[in-house]
C-alpha positions in Angstrom: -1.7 -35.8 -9.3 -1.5 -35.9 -12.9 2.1 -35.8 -14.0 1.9 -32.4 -16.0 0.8 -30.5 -13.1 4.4 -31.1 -11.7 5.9 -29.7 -14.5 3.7 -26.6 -14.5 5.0 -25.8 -11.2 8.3 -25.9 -11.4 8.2 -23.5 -14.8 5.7 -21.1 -12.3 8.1 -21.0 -9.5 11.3 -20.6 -11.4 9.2 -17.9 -13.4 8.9 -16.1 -10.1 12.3 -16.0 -9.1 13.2 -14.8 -12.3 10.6 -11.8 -11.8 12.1 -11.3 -8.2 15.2 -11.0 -9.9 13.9 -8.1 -12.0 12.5 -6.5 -9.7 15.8 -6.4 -7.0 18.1 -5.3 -10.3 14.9 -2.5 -10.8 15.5 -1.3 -7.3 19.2 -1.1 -7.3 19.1 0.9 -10.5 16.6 3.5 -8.9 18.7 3.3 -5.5 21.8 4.4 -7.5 19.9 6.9 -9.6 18.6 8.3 -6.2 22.1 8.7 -5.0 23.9 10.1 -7.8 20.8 12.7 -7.7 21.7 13.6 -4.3 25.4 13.6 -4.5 24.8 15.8 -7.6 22.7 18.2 -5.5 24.6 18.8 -2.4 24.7 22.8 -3.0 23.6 24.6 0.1 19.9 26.4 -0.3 18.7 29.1 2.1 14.7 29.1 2.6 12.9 32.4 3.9 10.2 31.9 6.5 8.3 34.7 7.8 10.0 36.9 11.1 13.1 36.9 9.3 13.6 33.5 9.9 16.4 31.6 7.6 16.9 27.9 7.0 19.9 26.6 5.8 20.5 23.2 4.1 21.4 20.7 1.4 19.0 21.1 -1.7 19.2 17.4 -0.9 18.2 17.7 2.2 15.4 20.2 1.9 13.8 17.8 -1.2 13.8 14.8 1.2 12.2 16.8 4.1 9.1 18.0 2.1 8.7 14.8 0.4 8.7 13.5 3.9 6.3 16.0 5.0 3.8 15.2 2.1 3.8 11.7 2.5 2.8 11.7 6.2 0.5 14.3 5.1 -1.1 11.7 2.9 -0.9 8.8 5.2 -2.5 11.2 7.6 -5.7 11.7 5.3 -5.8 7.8 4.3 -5.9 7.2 8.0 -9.0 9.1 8.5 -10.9 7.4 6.1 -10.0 4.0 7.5 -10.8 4.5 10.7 -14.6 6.0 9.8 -14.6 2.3 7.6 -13.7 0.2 10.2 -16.3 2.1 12.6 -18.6 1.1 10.0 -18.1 -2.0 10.1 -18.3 -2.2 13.5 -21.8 -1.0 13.9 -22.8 -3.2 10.5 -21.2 -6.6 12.1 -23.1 -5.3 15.7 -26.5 -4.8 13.6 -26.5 -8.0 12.0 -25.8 -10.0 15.0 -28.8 -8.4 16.4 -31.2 -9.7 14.0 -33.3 -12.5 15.0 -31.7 -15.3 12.1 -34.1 -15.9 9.2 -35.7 -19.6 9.5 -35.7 -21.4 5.9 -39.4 -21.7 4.9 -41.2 -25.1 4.6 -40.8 -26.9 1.7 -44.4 -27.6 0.0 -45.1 -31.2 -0.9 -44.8 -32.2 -4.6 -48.5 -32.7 -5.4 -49.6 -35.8 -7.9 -46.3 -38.2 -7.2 
């Protein structure tokens, strides 16, 4: 092993920590912006359905619920789509082993040696 490599390692790996670090102080921040916005929005909201029907909640609350909602919503479509790939697949990996294997041709001689 030459003896730079060793070097180069240890500047990569403590490099990465440091980015680790980042990244949990990044979170915390956005955790704590998160929070004050809820504690900030506690204010009761009243939502109308149809039949007279009333909901009420935490404007809080009611933001979390329909970003809930949407996400599952999307993860719902994603997961269509993945499982019409992986049936793909499937019937690609199933096609191919079904294929007789292709034999290399002959080599010709080399002529004039």
């Amino acid at each position: 092993m030459p003896p730079f490599s060793r070097g180069a390692n240890v500047f990569r790996v403590e490099q990465m920590k440091f980015l680790r670090t980042i990244a949990w102080l990044l979170r915390a921040l956005l955790f704590v912006a998160l929070l004050l916005f809820a504690l900030k929005n506690t204010d009761p909201v009243t939502l109308r359905f149809y039949l007279d029907q009333t909901w009420q909640a935490p404007l809080v609350l009611v933001i979390l619920f329909f970003f809930a909602l949407g996400a599952a919503l999307g993860v719902l479509a994603c997961l269509t789509k993945l499982f019409a790939q992986r049936r793909e697949i499937l019937a690609l990996k199933k096609e191919l082993q079904g294929r007789p294997t292709a034999e290399t041709p002959p080599v010709p001689p080399i002529s004039g040696a």
